[in-house]
N, C-alpha and C positions, 0 to 999 in steps of 0.2 A: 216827881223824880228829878234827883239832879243831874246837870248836864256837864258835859267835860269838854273841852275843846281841842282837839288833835291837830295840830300842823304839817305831823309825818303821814303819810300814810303806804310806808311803801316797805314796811316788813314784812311784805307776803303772808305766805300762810303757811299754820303751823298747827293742824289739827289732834298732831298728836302731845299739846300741852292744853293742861284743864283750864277753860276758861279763865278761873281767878286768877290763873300766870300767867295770863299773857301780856307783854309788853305792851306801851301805847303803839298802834299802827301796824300791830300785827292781829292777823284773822284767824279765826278757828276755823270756818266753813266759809266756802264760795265756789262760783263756778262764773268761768267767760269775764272775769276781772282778774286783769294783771296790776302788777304794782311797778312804777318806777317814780323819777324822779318827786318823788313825795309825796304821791298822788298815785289815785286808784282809777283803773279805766277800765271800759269795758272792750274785751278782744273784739279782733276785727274779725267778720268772717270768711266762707273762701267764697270761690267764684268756678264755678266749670271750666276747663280747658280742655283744649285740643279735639274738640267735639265731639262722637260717637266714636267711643273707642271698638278694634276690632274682638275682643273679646273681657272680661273679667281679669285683671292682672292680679298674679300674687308677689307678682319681681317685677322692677323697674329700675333703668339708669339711664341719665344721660350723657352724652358723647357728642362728641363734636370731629369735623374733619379739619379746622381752621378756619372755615369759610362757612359753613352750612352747619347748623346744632341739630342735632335727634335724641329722642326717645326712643330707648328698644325694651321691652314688655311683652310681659309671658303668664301666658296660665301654667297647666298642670303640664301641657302636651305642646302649645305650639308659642314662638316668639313671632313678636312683631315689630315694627319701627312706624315708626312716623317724624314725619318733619314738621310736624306742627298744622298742616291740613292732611297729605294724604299718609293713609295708612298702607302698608303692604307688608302680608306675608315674608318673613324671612330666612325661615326654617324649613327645611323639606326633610328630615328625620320627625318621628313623634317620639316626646321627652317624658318622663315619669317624675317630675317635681313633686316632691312629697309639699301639701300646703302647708304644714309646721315652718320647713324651712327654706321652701322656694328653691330658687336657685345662687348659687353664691361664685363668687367673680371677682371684678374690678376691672377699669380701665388698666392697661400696659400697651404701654409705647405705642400708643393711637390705636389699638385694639381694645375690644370689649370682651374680656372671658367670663365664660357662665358654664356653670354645670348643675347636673339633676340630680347628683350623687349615685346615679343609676348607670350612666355610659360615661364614657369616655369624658373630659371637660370639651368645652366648645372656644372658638373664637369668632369674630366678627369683625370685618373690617367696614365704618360708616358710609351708608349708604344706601339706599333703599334697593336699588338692583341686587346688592349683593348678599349671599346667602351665609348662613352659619353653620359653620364646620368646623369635624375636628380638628383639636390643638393639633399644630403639625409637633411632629418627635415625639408625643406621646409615650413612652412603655407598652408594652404589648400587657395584656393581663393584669391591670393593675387600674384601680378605680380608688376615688375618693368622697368625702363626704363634704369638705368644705376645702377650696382654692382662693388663695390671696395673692395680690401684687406685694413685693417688697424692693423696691430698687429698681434692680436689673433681673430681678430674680422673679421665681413663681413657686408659691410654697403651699402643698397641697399637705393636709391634713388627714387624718380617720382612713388610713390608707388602707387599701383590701389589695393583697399582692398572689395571684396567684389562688385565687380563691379564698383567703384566708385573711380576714379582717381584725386589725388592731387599733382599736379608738385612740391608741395612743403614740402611734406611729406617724411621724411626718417625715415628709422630704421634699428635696428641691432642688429646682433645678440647675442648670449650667447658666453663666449669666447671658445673657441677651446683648444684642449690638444693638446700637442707639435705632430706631424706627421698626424691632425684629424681635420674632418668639424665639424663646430661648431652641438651639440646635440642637440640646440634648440634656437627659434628665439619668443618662447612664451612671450613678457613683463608682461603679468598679474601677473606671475607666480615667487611670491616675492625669489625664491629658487636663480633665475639665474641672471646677467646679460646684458638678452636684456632688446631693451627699443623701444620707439617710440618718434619722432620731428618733431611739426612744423615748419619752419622757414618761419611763416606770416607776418613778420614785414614788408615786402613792396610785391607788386603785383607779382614781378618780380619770374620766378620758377627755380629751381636748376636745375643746366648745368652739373657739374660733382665734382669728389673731388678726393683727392689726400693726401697723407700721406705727412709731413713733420717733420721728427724728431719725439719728441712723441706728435705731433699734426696731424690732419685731418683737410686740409684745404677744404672748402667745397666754389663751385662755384657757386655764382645766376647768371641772363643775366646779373647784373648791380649792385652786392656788391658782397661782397664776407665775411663768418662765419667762425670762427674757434671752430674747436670741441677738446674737451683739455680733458685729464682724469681726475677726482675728487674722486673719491673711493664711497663709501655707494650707499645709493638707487637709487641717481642719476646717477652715473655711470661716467655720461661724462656732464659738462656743454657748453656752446653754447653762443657765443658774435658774436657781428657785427665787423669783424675789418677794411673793407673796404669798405665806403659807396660809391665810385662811381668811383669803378673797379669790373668787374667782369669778365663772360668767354664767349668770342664769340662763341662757341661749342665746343662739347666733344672733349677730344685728343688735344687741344690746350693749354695742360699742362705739364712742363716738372719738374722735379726735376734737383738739382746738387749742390754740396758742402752742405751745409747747405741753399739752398735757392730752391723758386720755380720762373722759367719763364712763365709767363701767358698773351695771348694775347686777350684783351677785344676785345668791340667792336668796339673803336673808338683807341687802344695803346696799346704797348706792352712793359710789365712790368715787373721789378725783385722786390721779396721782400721773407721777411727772418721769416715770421711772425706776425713782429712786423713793419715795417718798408717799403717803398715801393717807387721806381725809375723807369721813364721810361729810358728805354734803344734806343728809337726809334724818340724820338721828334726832334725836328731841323733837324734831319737827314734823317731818312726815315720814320718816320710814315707815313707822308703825299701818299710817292710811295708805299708802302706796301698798303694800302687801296686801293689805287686809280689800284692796277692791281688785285684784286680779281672779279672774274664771280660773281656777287651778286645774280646770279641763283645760283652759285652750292658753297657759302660759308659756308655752314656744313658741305663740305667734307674737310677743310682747317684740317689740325694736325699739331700739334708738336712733334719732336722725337730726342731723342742727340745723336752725336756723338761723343763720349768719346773717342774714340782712338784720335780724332785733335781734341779734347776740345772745341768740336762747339757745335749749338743746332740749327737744321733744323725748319724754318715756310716753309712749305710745302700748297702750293696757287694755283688754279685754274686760267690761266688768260682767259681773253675774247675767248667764243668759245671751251674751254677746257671742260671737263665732271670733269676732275679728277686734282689734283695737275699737274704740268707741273712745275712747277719751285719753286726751294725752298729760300727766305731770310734767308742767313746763317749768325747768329753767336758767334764770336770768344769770346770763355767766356774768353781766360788770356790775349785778346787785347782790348774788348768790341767794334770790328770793325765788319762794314756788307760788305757780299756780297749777287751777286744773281746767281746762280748755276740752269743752265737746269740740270731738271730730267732724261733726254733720253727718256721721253712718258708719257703716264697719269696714275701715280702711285695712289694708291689707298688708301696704307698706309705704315707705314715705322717703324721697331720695331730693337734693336741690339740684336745680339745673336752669337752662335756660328755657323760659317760657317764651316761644316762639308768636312774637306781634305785639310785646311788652315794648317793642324799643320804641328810642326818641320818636316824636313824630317833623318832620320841617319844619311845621308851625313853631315850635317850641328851642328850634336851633338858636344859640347869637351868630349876629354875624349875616355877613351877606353868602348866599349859596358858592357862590365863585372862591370863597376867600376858603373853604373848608378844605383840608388835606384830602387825600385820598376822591375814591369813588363813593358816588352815593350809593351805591347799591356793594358796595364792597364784600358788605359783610349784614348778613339778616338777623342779627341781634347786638346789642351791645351789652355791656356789664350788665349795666341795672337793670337788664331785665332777669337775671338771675333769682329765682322764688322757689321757697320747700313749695313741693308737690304733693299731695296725698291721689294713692290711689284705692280705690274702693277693691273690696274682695269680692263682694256682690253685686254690684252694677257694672258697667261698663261704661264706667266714668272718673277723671284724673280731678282734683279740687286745688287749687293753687291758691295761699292766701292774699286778700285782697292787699293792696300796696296802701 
């Protein structure tokens, strides 16, 4: 048989073109081999962290106070924190997290909000002593299904007002002062701020939304709105900017450079705002679809990893509960791969992995000649790592460095 010699090898994979077409350096099948500078390797894999966790997480984020980094994680009923060795209890209400969609949040203004789309949203302020409680100013009667940071603002979604739930109802609140939850989420109340939207323009109900630059891109199952600031009484106006793209479920939204990655229901797309490319067609959309549990595609996310300039699609395949394998990729190559998880991961967030940093040894320099205290601060940048956590163990996977 004759042989051929390839020098590239770094056109990823592209299962969904027939063998006879494929380019030199690109792959039909593989798995735990990424492609970059012109050369094919084999993924690294993870490593345990943070030791025995206190229970199965289906939510996780990390937070920081400036000085001290935490993990805060949750099952169906209770949240927890740790700083990297201890764990404690930091919930005293019991939460109803649906596990499709966990809980949904964001850091704001060194706070941590989470909700169960059942009560009320929550805040947290980092720390292991302190407890999670509700958002102060809340609305009396009035619950949501998914809450984001944008700005100064907090904009809750799939709002139930009064008994009465509309998938396509948002609102938000009054804006916040620099280190503070917003004082009020009143719209009537011509003094502030909030406000209230419908976005009835087709059946279809909001999936989730996301900040971009100083825009809020706002998700339906099947368009997608952008919410833009305008100033005066209206505060923020609201266009269609994608009629047929939208968000196959929560968490299947990433930010990166000036752009957001979003994977519909039928594609998965980059666009900047304005502007909008599949990153998936001829290639893999087709196998990306075709290996999701169409039982358990709610629990599918998206998460980046910024240390390799990737951005994980994290997929249930047939038989799985939870993600088992992620489509990764390469944002400075625009090549995929496909990367086992090590088990059925639940969800996947970066942060600092607490014991990753410098160690003496490894400083320049004489100890004296260094700025600051040694002990200043218990992490530095680099120790920043995507985390996966398992849906059925009680165990977090950090990939190795």
């Amino acid at each position: 048989m004759p042989r051929a010699v390839i020098d590239r090898l770094s056109g990823g994979l592209a299962p969904d073109q027939v063998d006879y077409n494929l380019p030199d350096g690109v792959f039909s099948n593989s798995r735990n081999v990424r492609y970059r500078d012109d050369s094919a390797e084999k993924c690294k894999g993870n490593e345990r962290v943070f030791g025995s966790l206190s229970a199965t997480a289906i939510w996780a984020n990390s937070i920081g106070d400036g000085t001290t980094s935490y993990w805060i994680y949750a099952n169906d009923a209770i949240v927890y924190a740790t700083d990297g060795s201890t764990h404690s209890q930091v919930s005293t209400a019991s939460y109803n997290a649906p596990q499709n969609l966990g809980y949904t949040g964001g850091e704001f203004h060194g706070f941590q909000i989470l909700n169960d789309t059942v009560l009320v949203p929550q805040r947290w302020s980092p720390g292991l002593l302190n407890k999670v409680r509700d958002l102060d100013n809340w609305p009396a009667n009035t619950f949501c299904k998914v809450i984001r940071p944008f700005g100064n603002f907090l904009v809750a979604m799939r709002v139930t007002q009064d008994g009465v739930y509309n998938p396509r109802l948002l609102r938000w609140s009054d804006a916040a002062a620099f280190g503070a939850l917003p004082s009020s989420w009143d719209y009537t109340d011509p003094t502030n701020l909030a406000g209230i939207t419908e976005l009835g323009h087709s059946e279809d109900y909001i999936v989730d939304g996301k900040a971009l630059r100083d825009s809020f891109i706002i998700y339906k199952q099947a368009s997608t709105f952008l919410m833009t600031p305008v100033g005066g009484l209206d505060v923020f106006a609201f266009r269609e900017l994608f009629t047929e793209s939208g968000l196959l479920t929560e968490d299947c939204v990433a930010a990166f450079a000036q752009n957001h990655f979003a994977v519909s229901d039928h594609d998965v797309v980059v666009h900047d705002g304005s502007s909008m490319e599949s990153i998936a067609d001829k290639r893999t959309r087709r196998a990306i679809f075709n290996s999701i549990n169409t039982q358990r595609y709610e629990r599918c996310f998206v998460v980046p990893n910024r240390r390799e300039r990737q951005i994980y699609l994290c997929v249930p395949e047939s038989g799985n509960d939870f993600p088992n394998i992620a489509w990764v990729w390469s944002i400075p190559d625009n090549t995929w791969h496909v990367q086992e998880l090590g088990g059925n991961i639940s969800t996947g967030k970066e942060g600092i992995v607490i014991g990753a940093e410098l160690t003496i040894d490894g400083l320049p320099g004489a100890i004296d000649d260094l700025p600051g205290l040694i002990d200043e601060y218990s992490f530095t940048p680099f120790a920043r790592r995507l985390v996966l956590w398992s849906g059925l163990l009680k165990k977090a996977l950090a990939g190795q460095r």
